[in-house]
Residue frames relative to the residue before (quaternion, step in Angstrom):
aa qw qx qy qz dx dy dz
X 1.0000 0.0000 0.0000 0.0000 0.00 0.00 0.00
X 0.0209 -0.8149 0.5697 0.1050 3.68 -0.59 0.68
X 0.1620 -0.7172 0.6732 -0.0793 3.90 0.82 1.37
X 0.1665 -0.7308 0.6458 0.1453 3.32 -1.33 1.02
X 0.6607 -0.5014 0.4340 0.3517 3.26 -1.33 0.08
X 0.6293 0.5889 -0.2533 0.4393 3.63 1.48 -0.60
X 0.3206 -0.5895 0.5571 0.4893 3.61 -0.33 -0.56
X 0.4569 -0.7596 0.4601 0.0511 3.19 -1.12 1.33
X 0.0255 -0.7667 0.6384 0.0635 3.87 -0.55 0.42
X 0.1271 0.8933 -0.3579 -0.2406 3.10 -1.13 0.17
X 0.3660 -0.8103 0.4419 0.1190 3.68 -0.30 1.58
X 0.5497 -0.5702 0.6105 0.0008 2.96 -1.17 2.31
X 0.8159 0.0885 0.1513 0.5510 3.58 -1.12 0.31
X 0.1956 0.8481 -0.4345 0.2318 3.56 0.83 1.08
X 0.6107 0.4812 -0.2614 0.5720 3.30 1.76 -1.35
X 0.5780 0.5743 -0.4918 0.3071 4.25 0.63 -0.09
X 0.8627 -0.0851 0.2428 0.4354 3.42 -1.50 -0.42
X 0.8457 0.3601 0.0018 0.3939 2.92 -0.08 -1.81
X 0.8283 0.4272 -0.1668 0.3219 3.17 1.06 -1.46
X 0.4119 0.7533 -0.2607 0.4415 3.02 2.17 -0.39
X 0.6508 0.4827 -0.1775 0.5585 3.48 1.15 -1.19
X 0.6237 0.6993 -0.1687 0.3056 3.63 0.73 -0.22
X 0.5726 0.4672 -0.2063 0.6413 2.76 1.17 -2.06
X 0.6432 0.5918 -0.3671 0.3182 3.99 0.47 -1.58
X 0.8449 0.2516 -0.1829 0.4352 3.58 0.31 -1.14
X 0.4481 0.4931 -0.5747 0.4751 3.79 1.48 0.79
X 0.6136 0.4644 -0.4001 0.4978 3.62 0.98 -0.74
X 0.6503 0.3649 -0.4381 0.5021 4.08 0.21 -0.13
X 0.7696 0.3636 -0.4225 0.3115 3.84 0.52 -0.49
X 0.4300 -0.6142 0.3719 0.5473 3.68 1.80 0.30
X 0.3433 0.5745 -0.6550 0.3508 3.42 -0.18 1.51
X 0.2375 -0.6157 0.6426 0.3893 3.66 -1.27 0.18
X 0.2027 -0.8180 0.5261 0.1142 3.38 -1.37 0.62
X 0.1957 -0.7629 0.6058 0.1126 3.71 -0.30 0.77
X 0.2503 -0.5671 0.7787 0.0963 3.26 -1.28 1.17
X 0.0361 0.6686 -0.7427 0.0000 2.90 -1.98 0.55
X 0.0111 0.7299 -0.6311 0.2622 4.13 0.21 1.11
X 0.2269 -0.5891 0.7622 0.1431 2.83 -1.99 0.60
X 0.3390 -0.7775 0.4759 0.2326 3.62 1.16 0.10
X 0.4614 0.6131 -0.6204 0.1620 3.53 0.80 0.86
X 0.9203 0.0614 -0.2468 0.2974 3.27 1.27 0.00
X 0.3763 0.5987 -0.4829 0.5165 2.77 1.77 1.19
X 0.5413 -0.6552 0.4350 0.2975 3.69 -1.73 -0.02
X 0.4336 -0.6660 0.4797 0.3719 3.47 -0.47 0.07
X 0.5061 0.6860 -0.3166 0.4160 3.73 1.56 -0.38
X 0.6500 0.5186 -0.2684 0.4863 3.33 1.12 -1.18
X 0.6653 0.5501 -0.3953 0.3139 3.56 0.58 -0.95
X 0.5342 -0.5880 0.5327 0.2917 4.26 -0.63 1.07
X 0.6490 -0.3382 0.4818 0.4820 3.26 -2.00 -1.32
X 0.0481 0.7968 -0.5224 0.2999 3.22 0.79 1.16
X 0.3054 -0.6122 0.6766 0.2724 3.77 -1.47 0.48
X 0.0937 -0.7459 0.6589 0.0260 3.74 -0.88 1.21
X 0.0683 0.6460 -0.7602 0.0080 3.53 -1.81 0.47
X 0.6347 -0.6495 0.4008 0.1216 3.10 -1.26 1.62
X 0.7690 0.4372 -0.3639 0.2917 4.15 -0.56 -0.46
X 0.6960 -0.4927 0.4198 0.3107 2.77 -1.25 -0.23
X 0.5079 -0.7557 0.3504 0.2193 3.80 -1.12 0.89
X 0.4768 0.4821 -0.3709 0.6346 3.33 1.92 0.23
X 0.5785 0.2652 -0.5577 0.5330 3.74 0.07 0.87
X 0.3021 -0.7711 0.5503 0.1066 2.43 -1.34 1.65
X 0.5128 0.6550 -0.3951 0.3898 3.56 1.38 -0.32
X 0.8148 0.2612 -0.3222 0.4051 3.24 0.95 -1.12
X 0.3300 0.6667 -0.4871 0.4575 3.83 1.59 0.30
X 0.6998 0.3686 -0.3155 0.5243 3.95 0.24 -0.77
X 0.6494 0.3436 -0.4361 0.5197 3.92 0.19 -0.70
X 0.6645 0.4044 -0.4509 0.4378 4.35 0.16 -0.36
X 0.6125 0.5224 -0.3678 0.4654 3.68 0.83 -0.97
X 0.8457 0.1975 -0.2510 0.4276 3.38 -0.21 -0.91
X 0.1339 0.7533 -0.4994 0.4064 3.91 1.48 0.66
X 0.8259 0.1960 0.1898 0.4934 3.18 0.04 -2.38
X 0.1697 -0.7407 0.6345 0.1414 3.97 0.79 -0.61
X 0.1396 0.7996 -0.5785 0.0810 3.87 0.60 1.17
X 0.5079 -0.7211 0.4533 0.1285 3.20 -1.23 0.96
X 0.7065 -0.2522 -0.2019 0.6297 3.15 2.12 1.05
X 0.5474 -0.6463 0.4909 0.2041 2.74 -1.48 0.37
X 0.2548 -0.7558 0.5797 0.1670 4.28 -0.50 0.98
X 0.1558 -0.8371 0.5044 0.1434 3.86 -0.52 0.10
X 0.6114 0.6958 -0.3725 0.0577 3.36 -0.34 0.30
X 0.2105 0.7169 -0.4959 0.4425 2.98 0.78 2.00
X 0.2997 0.7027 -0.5830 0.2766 3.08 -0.31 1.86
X 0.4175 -0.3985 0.6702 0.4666 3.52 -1.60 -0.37
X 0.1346 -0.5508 0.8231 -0.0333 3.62 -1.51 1.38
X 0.5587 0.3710 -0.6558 0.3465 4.45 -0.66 -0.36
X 0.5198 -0.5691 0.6284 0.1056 3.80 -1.32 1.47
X 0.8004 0.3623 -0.0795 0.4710 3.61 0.40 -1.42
X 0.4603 0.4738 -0.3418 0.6685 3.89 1.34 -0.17
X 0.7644 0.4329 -0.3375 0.3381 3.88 0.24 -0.45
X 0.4193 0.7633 -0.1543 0.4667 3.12 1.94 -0.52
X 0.7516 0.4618 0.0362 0.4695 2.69 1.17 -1.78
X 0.6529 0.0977 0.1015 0.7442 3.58 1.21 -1.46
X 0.0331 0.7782 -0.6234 -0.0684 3.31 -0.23 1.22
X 0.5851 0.6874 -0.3289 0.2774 3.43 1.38 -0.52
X 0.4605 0.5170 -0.3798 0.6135 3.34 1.77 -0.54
X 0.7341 0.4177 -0.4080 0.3467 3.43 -0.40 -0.76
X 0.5297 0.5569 -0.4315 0.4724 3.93 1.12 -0.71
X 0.6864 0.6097 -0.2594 0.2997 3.34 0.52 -1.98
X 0.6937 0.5087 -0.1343 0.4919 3.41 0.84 -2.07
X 0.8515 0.4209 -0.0936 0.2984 3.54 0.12 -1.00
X 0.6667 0.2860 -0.1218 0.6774 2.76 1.08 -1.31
X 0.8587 0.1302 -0.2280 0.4401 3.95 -0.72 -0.78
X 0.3114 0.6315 -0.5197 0.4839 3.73 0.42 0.56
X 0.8062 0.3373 -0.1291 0.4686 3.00 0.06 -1.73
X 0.5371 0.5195 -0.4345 0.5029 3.94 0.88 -0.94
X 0.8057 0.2708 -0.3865 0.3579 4.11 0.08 -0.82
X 0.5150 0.6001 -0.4873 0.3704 3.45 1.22 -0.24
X 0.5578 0.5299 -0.3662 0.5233 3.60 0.91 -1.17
X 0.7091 0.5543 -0.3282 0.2866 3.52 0.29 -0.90
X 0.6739 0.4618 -0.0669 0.5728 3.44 1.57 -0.85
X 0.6730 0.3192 -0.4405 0.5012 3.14 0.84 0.20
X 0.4667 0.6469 -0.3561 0.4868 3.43 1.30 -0.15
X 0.6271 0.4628 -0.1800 0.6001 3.74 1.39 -0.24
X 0.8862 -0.0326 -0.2488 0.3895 2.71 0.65 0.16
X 0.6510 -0.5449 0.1549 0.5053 3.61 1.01 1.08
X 0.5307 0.5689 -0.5818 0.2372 3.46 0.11 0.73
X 0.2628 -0.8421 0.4678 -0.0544 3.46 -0.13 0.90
X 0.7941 0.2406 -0.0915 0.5505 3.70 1.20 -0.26
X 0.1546 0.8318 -0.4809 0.2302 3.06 -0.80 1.92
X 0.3317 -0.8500 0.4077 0.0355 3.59 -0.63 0.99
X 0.1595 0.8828 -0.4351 0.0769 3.56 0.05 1.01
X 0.7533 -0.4779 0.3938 0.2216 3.11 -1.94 1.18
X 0.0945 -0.7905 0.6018 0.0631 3.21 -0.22 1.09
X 0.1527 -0.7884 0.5589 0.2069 3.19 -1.24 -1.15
X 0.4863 -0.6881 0.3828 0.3789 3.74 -1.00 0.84
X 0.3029 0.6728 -0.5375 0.4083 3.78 1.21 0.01
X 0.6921 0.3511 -0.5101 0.3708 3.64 -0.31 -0.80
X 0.7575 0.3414 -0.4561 0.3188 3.86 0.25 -0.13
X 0.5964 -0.5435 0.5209 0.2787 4.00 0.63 0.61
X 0.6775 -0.3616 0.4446 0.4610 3.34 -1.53 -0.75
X 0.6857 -0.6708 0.2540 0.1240 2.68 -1.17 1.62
X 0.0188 0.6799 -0.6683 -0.3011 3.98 -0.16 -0.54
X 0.8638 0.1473 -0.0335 0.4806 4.01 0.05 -0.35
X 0.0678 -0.7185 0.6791 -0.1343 3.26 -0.71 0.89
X 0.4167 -0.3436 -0.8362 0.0954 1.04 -2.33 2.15
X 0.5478 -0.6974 0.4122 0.2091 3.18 -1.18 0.42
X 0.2711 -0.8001 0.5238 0.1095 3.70 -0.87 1.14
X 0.6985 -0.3945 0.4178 0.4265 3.48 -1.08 0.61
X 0.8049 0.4398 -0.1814 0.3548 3.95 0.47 -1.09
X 0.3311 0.7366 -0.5083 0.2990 3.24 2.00 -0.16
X 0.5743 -0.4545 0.5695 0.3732 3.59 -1.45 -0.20
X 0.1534 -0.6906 0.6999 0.0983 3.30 -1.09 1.52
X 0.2084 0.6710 -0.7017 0.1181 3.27 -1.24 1.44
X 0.1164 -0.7253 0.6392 0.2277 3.83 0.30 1.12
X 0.2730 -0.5886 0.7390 0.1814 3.07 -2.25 -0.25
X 0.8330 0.1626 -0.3103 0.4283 3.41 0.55 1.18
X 0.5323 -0.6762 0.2923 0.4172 3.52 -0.46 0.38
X 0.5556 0.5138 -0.5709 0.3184 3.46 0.31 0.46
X 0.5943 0.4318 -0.3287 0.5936 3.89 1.38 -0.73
X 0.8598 0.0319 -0.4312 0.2716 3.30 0.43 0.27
X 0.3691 0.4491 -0.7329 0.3535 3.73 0.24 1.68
X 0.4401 0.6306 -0.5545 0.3182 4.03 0.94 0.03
X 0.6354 0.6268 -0.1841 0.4118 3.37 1.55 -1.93
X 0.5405 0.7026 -0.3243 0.3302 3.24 1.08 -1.23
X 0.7259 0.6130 -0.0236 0.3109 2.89 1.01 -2.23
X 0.5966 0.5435 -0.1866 0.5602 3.18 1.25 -1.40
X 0.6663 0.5568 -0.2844 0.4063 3.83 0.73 -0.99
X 0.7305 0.4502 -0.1862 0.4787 3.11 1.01 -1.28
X 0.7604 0.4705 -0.2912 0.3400 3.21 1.21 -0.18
X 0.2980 0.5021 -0.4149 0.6978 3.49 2.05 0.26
X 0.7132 0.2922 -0.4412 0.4597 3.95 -0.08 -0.04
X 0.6632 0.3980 -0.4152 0.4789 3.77 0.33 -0.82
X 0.6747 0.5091 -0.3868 0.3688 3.86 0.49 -0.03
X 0.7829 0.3057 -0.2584 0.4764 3.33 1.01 -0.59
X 0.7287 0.4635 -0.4181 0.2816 3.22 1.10 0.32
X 0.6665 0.6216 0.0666 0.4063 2.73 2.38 -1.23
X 0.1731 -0.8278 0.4265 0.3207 3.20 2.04 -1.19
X 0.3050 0.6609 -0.4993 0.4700 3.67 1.40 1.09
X 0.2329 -0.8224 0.5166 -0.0506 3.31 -0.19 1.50
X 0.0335 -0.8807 0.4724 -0.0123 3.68 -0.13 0.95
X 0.1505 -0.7596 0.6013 0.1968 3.77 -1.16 0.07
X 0.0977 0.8227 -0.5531 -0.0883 3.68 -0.14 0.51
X 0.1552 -0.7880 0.5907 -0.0772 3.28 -1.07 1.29
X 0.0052 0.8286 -0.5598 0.0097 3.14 -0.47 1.89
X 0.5891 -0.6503 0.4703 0.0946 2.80 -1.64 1.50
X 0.6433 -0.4333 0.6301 0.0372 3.06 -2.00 0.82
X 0.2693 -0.6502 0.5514 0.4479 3.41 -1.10 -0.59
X 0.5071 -0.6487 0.5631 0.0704 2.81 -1.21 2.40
X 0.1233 -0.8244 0.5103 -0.2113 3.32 -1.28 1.14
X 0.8498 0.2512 -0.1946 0.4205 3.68 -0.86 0.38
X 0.3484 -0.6911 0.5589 0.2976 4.00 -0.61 -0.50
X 0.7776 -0.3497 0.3570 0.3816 3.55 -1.91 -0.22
X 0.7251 -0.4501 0.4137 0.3170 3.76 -0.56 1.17
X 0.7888 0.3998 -0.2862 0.3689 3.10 0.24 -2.09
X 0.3578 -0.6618 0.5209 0.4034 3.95 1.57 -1.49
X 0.2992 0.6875 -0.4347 0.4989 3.47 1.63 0.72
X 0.8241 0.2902 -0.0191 0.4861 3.71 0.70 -1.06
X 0.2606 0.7555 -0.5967 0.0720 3.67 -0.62 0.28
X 0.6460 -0.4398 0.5184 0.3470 2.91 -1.99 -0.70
X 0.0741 0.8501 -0.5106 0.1052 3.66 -1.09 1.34
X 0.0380 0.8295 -0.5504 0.0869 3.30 0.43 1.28
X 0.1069 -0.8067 0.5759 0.0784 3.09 -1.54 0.32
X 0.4639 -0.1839 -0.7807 0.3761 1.99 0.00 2.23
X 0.4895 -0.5470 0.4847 0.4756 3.84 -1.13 0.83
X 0.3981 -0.5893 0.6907 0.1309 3.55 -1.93 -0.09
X 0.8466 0.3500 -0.1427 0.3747 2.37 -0.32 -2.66
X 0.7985 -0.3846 0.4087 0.2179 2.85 -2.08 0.39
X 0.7390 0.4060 -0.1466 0.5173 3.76 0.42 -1.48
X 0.7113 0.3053 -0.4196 0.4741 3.67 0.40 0.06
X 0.7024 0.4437 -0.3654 0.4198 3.46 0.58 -0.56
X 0.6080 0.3663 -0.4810 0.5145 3.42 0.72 -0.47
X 0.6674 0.4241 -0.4250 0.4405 4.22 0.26 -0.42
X 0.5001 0.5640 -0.4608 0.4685 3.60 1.11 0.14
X 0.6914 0.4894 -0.2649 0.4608 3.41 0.76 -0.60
X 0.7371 0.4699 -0.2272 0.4292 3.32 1.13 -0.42
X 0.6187 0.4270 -0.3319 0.5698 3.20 1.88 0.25
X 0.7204 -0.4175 0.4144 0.3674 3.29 0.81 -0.29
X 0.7671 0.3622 -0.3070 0.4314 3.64 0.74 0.03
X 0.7231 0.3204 -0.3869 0.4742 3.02 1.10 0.92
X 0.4150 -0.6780 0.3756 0.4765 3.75 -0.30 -0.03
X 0.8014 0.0494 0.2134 0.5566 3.71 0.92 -1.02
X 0.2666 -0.6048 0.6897 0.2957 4.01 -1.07 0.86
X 0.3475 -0.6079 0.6896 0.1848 3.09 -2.40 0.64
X 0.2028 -0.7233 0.6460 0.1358 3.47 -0.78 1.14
X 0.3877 -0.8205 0.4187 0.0331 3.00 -0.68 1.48
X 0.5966 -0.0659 0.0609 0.7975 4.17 1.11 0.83
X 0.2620 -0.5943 0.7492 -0.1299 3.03 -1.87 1.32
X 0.7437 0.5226 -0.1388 0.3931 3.50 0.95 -0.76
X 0.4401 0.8183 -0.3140 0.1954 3.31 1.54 0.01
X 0.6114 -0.6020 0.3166 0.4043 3.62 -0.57 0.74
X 0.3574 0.8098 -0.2546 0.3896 4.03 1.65 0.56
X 0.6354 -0.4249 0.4177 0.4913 3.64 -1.22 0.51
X 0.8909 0.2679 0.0696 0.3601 3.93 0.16 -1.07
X 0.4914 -0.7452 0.2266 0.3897 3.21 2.17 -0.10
X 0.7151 0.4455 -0.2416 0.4815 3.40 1.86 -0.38
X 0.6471 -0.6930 0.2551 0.1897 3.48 -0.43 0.74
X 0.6797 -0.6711 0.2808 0.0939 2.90 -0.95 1.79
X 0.2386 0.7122 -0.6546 0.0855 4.09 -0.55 0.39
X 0.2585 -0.6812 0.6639 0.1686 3.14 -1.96 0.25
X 0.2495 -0.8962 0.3604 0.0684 3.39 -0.57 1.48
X 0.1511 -0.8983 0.4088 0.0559 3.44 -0.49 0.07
X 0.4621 -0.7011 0.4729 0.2671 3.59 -0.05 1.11
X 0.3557 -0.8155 0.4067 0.2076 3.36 -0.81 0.96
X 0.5551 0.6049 -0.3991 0.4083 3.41 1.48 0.46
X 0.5122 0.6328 -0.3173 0.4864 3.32 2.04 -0.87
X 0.6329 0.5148 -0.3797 0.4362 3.70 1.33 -0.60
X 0.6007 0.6174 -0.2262 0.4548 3.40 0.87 -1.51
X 0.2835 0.7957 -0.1799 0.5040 3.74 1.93 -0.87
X 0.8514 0.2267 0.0456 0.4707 2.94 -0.63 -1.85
X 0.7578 0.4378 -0.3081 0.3731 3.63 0.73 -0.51
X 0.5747 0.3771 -0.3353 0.6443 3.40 1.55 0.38
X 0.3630 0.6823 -0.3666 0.5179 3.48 0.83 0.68
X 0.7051 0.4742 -0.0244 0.5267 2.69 0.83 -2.43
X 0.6653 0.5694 -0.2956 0.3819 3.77 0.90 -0.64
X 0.4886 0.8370 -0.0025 0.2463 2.97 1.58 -1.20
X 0.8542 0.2019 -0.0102 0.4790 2.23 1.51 -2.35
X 0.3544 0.7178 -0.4023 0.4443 3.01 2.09 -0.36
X 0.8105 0.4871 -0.1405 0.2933 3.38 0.55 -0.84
X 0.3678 0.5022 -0.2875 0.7279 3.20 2.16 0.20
X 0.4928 -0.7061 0.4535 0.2300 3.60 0.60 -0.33
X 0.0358 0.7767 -0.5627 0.2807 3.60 1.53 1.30
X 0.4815 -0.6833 0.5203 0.1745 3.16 -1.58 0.57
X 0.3928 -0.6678 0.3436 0.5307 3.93 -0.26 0.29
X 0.0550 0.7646 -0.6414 0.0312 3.02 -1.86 0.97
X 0.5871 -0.7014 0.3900 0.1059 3.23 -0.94 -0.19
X 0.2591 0.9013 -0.3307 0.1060 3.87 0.04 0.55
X 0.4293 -0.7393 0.4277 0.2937 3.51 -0.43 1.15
X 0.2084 -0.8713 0.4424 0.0404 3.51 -1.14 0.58
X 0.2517 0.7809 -0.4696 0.3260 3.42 0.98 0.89
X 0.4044 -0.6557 0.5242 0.3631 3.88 -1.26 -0.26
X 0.4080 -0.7859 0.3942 0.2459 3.58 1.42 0.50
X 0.5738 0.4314 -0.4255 0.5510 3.59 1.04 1.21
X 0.2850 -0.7859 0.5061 0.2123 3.27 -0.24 1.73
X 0.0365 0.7049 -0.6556 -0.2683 3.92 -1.29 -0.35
X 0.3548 -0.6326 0.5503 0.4137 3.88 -0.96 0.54
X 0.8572 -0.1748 0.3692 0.3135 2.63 -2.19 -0.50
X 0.6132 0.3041 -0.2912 0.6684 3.99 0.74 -1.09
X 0.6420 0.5524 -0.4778 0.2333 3.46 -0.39 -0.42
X 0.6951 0.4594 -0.0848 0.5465 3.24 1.36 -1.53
X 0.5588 0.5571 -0.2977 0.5373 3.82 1.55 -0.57
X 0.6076 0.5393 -0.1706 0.5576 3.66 1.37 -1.58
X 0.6998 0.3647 -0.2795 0.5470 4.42 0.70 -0.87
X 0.5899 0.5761 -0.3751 0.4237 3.75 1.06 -0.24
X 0.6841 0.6281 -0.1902 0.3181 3.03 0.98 -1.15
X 0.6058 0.5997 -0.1859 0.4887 2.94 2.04 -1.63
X 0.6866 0.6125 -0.2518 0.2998 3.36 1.20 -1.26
X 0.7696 0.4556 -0.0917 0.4379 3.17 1.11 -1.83
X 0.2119 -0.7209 0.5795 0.3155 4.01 1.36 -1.45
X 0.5556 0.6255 -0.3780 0.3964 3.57 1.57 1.10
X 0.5928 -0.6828 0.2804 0.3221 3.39 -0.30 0.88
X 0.0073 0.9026 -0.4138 -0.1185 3.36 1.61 -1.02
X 0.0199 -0.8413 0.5367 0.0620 3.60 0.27 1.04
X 0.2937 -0.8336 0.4626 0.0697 3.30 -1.76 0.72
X 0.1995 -0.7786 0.5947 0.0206 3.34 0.09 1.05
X 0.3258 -0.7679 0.5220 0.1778 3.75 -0.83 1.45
X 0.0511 -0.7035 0.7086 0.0200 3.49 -1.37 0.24
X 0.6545 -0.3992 0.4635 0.4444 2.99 -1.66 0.77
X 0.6845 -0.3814 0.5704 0.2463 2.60 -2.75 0.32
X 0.4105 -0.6333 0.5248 0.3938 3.66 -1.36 0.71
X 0.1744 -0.8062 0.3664 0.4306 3.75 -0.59 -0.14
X 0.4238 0.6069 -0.4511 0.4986 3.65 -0.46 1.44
X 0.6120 0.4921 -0.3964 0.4755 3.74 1.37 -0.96
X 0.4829 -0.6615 0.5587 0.1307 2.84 -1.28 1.31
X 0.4955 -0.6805 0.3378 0.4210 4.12 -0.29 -0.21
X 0.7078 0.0433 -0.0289 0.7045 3.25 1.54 -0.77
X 0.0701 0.6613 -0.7459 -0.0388 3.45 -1.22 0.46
X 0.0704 -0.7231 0.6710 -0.1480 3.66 -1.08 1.26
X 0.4742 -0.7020 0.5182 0.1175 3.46 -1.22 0.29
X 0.0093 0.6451 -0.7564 -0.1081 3.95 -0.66 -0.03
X 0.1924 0.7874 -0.5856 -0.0107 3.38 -0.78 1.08
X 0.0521 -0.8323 0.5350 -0.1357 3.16 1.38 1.28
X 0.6494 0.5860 -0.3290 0.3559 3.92 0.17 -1.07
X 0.8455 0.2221 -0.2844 0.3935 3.10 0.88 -1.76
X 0.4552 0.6680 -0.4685 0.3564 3.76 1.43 0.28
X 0.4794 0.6819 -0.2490 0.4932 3.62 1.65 -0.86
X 0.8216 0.1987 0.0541 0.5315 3.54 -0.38 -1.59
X 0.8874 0.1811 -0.2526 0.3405 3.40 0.36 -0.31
X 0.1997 -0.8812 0.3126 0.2930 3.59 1.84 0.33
X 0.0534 -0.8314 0.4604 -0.3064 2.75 0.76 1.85
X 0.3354 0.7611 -0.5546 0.0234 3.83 -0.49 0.91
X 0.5303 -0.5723 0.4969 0.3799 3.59 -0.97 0.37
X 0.4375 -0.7185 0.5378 0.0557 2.51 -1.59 1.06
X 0.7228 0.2930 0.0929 0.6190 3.21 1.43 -1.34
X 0.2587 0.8931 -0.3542 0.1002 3.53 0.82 0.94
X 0.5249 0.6855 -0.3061 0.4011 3.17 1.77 -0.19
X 0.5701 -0.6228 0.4044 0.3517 4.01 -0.64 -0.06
X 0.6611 0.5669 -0.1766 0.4587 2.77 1.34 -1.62
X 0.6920 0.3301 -0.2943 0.5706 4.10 0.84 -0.65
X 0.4209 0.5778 -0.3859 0.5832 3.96 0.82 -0.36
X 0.7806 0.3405 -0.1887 0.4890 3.84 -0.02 -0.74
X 0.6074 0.4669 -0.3000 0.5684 3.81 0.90 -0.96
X 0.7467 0.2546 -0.3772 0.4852 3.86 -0.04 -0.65
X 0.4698 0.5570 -0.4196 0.5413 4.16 0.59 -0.03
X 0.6749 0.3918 -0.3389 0.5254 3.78 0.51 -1.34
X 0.6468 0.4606 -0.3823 0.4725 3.72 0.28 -1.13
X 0.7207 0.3439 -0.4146 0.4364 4.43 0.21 -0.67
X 0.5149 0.7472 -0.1927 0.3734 3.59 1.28 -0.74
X 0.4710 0.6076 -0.1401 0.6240 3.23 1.64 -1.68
X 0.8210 0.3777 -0.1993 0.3790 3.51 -0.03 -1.48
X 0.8552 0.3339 -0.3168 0.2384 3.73 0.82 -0.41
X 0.3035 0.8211 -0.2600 0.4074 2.45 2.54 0.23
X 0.5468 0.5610 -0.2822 0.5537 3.13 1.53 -1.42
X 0.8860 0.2711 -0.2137 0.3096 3.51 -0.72 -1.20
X 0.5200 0.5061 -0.4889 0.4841 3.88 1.48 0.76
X 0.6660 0.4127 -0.3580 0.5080 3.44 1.31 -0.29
């Protein structure tokens, strides 16, 4: 048994984007953090002075030999397939990954007394909006299968509580954004998606031009609406979320955004400001599924969980992204 002096957490999908930033800022708030990754799509670079163990979170054998390793005093999730349009495609991965993954992890920690866990939603599970900004009580009706193995999750966790006393927080994301202040830490898919790296790809040089995806949208400017969110303001809220589990909150649930949409130009127009790169834009059809605006009300988790951004502007969001951006630009050349 290696039981740290620290209180222990452990972070699922720790070596990814999101989770990478996590493990880091449990290890600055004097937690011990356990990674657990299969590194198929996270890096092993990203991961700090962190304790790491290789497999996958849907073995439950090797989920019960790491648990009862460390005996964490929860469990962080965020190990998933996120590509909307790949679920479309492979919906069975998304079922597999998302949904039963996560059922055998839950299942193992139930074996071995851990009882308090926090997972990565996501604003997918509500579909196309009827009201905007968007409240926790909106109607969850995704339109693809990645919002709904998120939904899946969330369900199964109102059942593992009332039957099980497995107390959960689920905290659905916005679109998560930017990197570590210092520019030590960022975002690295393969393939990119998101907006803010690809357009800052273009401003280093490794791309030729961003596609604005619809001009024609129902919007101040015609390009679609989002509501971003610094990924440290998330990483934030999820030590919050630890906080309260640990006071003995009930499970609940809480959107996480800064409830100030910006469109496409806006975020093309704050890039520009950031980098002094033209960034050209070559239109393209509309995806079909993009809502026009998606925004947040995260009034609740500013309420109950005295949650405030830190990093709420666009313009500093983009600058720490340009600064991790900067760096991988460097080491391809």
């Amino acid at each position: 048994m290696s039981v740290s002096p620290l209180p222990c957490v452990l972070v699922a999908g720790g070596a990814g984007y999101i989770g990478s930033h996590m493990a880091r800022m449990l290890l600055e708030s004097g937690f011990h953090a356990v990674v657990v990754d299969n590194l198929t799509t996270g890096h092993e670079q990203a991961l700090c002075e962190t304790t790491f163990r290789q497999g996958d979170i849907g073995d439950r054998a090797f989920m019960r030999e790491v648990l009862r390793e460390f005996e964490p005093q929860c469990v962080m999730h965020f190990a998933a397939a996120s590509l909307v349009g790949e679920s479309v495609a492979e919906p069975a991965k998304y079922w597999r990954n998302n949904f039963v993954q996560t059922l055998n992890l839950l299942d193992a920690m139930l074996e071995c007394g851990v009882r308090q866990f926090i997972f990565s939603s996501t604003a997918a599970v509500y579909g196309n909006p009827v009201e905007v900004p968007i409240t926790e009580q909106h109607p969850q009706l995704p339109i693809n299968p990645y919002g709904n193995s998120k939904l899946a999750v969330e369900r199964a966790l109102q059942d593992y509580d009332r039957a099980y006393g497995l107390r959960s927080i689920t905290l659905r994301y916005f679109n998560a954004a930017g990197a570590h202040p210092d520019g030590t830490l960022g975002e690295r898919h393969e393939p990119e998606t998101h907006l803010i790296p690809l357009v800052l790809q273009v401003a280093s040089g490794r791309r030729p031009e961003i596609a604005r995806f619809g001009s024609d949208f129902p919007t101040r400017d015609g390009s679609c609406i989002r509501d971003y969110i610094h990924v440290q303001d998330l990483c934030t809220a999820h030590l919050l979320a630890l906080r309260k589990l640990a006071d003995g909150a009930p499970t609940n649930v809480y959107n996480l955004g800064n409830g100030n949409g910006h469109s496409v130009n806006e975020v093309i127009a704050a890039a520009r400001e950031v980098t002094g790169h033209p960034i050209p834009v070559r239109d393209a059809p509309r995806r079909p599924g993009d809502p026009p605006v998606l925004v947040a009300d995260a009034r609740r988790a500013r309420d109950e969980l005295a949650w405030v951004p830190a990093y709420p502007d666009i313009a500093t969001i983009i600058a720490h992204a340009w600064l991790w951006e900067q760096k991988l630009a460097g080491q391809r050349r």
